[in-house]
C-alpha positions in Angstrom: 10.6 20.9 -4.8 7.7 19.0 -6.3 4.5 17.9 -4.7 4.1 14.4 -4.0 2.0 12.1 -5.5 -1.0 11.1 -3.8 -1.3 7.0 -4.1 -4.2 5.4 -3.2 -5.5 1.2 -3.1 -9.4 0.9 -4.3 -11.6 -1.9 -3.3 -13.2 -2.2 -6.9 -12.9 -0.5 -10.5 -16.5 1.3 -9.5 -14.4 3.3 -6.6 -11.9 5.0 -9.1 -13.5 7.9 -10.5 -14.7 9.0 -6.7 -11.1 8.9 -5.9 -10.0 11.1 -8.5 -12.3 13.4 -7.7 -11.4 13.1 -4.0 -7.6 13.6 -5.4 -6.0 10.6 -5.5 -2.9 10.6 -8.2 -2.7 6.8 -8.8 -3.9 3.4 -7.8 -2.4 0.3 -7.1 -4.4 -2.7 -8.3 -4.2 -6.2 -8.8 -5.7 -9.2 -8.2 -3.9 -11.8 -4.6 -2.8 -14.4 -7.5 0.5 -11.9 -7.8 0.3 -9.3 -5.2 0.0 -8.8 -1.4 -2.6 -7.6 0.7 -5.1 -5.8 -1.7 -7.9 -3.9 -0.8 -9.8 -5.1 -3.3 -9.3 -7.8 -6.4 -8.9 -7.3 -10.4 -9.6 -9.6 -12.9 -7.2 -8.7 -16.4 -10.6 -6.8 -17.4 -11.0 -5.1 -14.5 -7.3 -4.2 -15.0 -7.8 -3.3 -18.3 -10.8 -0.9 -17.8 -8.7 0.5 -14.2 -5.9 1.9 -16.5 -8.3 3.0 -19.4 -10.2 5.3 -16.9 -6.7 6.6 -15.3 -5.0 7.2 -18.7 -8.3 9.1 -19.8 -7.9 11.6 -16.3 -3.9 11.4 -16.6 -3.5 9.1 -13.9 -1.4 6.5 -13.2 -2.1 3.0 -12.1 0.2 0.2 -10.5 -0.2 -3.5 -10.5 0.8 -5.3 -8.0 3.5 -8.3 -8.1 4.8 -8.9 -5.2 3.2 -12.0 -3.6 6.3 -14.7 -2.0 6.2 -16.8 -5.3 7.0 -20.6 -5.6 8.3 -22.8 -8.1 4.9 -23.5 -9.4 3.7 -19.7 -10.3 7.1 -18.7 -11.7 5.8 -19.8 -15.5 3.0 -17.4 -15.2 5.1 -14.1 -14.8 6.0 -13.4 -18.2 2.5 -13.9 -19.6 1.4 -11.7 -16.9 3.5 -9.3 -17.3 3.1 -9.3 -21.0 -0.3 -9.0 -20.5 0.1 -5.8 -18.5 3.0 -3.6 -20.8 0.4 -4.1 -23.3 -2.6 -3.0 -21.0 -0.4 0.3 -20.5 0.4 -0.5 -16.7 2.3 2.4 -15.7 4.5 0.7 -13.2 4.7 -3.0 -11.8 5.3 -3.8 -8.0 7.4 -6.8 -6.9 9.4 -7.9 -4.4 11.0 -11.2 -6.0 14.0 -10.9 -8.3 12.2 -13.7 -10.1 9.1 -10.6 -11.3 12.2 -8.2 -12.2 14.5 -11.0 -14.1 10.8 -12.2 -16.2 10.5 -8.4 -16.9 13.5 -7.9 -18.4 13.1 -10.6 -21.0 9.1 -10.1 -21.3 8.2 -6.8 -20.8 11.1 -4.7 -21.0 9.4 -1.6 -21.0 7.3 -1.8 -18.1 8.6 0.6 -14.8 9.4 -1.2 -12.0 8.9 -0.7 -8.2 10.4 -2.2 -5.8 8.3 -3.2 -2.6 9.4 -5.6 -0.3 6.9 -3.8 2.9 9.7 -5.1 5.3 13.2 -4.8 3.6 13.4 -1.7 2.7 15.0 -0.1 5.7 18.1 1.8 3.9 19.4 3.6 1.0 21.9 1.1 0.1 19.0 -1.6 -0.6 16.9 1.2 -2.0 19.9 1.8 -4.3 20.8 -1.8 -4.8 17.6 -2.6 -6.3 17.6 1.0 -8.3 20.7 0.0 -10.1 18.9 -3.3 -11.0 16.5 -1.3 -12.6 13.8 -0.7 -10.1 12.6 3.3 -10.6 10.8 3.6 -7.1 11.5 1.9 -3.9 8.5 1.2 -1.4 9.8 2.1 2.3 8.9 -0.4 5.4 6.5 1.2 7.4 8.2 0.4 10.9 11.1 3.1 10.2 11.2 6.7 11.8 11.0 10.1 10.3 14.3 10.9 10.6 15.7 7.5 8.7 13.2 8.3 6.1 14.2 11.9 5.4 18.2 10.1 5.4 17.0 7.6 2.9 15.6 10.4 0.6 18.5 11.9 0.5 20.6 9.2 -0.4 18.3 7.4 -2.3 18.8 7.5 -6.6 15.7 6.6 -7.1 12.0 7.8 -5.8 10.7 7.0 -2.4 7.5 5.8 -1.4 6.4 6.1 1.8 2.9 5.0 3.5 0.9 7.5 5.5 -2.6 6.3 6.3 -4.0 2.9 7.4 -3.4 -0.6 8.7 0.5 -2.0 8.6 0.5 -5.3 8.4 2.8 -7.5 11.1 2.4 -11.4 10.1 2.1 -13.4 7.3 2.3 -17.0 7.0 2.1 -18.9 3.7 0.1 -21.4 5.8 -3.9 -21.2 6.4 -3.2 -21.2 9.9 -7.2 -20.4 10.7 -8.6 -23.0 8.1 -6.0 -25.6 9.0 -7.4 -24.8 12.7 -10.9 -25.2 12.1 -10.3 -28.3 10.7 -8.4 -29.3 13.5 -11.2 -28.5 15.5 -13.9 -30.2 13.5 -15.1 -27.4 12.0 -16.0 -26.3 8.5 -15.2 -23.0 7.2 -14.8 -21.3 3.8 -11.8 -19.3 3.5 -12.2 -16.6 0.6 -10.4 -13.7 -0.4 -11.4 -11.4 2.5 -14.9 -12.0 3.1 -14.8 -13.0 6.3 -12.4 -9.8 7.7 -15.5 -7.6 9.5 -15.7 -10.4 12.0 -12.0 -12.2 12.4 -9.7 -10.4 14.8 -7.0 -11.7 16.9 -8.3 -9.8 20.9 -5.4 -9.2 23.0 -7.8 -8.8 26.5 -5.0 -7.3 28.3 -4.0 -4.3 26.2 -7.6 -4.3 24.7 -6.3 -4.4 21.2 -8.1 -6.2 17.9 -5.6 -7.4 15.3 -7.8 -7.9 12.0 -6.7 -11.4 10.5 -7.3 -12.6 7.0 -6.8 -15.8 5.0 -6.3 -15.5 1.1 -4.1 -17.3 -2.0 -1.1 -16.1 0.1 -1.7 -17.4 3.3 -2.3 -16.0 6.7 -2.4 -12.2 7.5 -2.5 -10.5 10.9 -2.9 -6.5 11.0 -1.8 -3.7 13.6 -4.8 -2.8 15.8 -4.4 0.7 14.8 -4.5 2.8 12.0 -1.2 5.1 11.3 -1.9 8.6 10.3 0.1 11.4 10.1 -1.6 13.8 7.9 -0.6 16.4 10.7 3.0 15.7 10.1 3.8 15.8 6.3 6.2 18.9 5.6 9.4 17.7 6.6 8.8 14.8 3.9 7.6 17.2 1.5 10.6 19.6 1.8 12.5 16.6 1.8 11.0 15.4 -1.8 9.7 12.3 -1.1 8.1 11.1 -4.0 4.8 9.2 -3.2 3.0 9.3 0.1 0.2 5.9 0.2 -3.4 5.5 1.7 -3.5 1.7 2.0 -7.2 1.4 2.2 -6.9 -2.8 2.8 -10.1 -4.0 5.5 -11.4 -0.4 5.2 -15.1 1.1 4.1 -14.8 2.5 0.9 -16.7 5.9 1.9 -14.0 6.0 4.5 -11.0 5.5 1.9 -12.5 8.4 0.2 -13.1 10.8 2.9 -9.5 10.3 3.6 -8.0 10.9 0.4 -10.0 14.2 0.4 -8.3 15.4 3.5 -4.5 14.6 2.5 -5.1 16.2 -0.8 -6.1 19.0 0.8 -3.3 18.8 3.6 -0.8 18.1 0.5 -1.8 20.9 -1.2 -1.9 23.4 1.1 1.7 22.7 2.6 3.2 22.6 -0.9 1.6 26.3 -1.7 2.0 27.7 2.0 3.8 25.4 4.5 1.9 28.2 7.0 -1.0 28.0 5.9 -1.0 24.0 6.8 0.2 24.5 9.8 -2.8 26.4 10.6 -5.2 23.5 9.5 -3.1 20.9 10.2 -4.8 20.0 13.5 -7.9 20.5 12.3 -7.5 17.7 9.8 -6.5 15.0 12.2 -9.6 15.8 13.8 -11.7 14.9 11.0 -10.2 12.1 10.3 -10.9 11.3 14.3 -14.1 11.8 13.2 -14.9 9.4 10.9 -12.2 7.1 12.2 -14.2 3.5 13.2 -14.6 3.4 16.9 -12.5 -0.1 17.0 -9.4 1.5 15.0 -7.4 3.7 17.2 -5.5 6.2 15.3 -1.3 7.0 15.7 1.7 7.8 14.2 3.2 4.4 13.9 6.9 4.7 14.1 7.2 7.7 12.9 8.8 9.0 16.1 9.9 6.1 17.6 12.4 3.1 16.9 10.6 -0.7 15.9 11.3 -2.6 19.2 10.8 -6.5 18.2 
């Protein structure tokens, strides 16, 4: 059995050394030209400087490529990718065959994982892409305990799983709120997440916010809670699952770092003494209850229940 690693997504390159020391693993990076739903964006320097303070603490950093690309970006990937084997990238995350075929030919080297947030829902796809040449597959976040322990076991190549944060439920290449505004005579500037502290989606009747985002990708609507289930992490250790993810996306970056300080220690203690963490265990939600905003329920997400569309 081996411990998992503890994967992490930082707002900026200044948040990296606090969450080492708060015990993240690895990072994944990059900036919304080529990847999905970032919690924060890097320029090629910022990249750069990202893996040259990872390298230096023997961590690992992961750029994300796995936006929904069109014809028009697909002559970019290989300079982009280029551009990363030689910046030491120690993996690259896509979704598109197009990222994975442009590797091959550009940056052969360069580890692969594949991430899909909504496909990946069994081994034989996990396995499908592993054979292509992907080393990790990223699980969907709407599948149960039970089907992810099955797809560990059956998988040939590592499993990823999220733990902590917002799962995303809509996207839409469209700027549905610009193109609305305009519709409604309005004016407003749609940047890369700058307007997400005050853009939510209020369902009256069940009392629930859905955080909504425009950025180079299009339209983004978020669950109205946050998973967590830092209380229910053994099975998937004993199990081996590989990497276990705080998506940190719309989140305070004292709060990203708080958090990664609980599941290392909630990691580390059920790897030594699966006991011992069951003593704590309870007391660890709490503190995440704790500091948990008041407008972000937490649950378990479908951990222990089926996705009913």
């Amino acid at each position: 059995m081996k411990k998992p690693e503890l994967l992490v997504t930082p707002a900026d390159v200044n948040q990296i050394l606090p969450l080492m020391e708060a015990g993240a693993d690895a990072f994944v990076i990059g900036e919304q030209r080529y990847g999905l739903r970032l919690a924060g964006e890097f320029s090629r320097e910022q990249v750069e400087k990202t893996i040259r303070i990872a390298h230096e603490n023997g961590k690992k950093v992961y750029v994300a490529m796995n936006a929904l690309f069109h014809n028009d970006k697909v002559p970019e990937l290989a300079g982009y990718l280029q551009f990363l084997q030689k910046a030491g990238a120690d993996a690259v995350i896509f979704g598109d065959p197009a990222v994975l075929m442009a590797a091959r030919e550009a940056a052969p080297d360069l580890k692969l994982h594949w991430s899909t947030e909504k496909l990946g829902t069994n081994w034989y796809t996990c396995n499908y892409w592993g054979r292509k040449g992907a080393k990790r597959a990223v699980l969907a976040p709407e599948i149960n305990l039970d089907a992810i322990l099955e797809m560990k076991e059956e998988a040939e190549i590592e499993i990823e799983v999220q733990v902590h944060g917002m799962i995303n439920m809509f996207q839409s290449k469209r700027s549905l709120l610009g193109h609305y505004f305009e519709y409604q005579g309005k004016t407003m500037e749609v940047e890369n997440r700058k307007q997400e502290k005050n853009m939510f989606l209020h369902d009256k009747e069940r009392e629930n916010k859905y955080p909504i985002f425009e950025d180079e990708n299009g339209t983004h609507i978020m669950s109205p809670n946050d998973m967590c289930v830092i209380d229910e992490l053994q099975d998937m250790i004993e199990a081996g699952v590989d990497s276990f993810k705080i998506d940190g996306i719309l989140q305070d970056p004292a709060y990203v770092i708080e958090v990664t300080k609980l599941y290392r220690q909630a990691i580390d203690t059920c790897f030594a003494d699966p006991d011992a963490y069951e003593d704590i265990k309870t007391e660890l939600l709490e503190k995440i209850e704790e500091i948990q905003p008041e407008h972000r329920p937490l649950d378990t997400g479908f951990f222990f229940k089926e996705t009913v569309y």
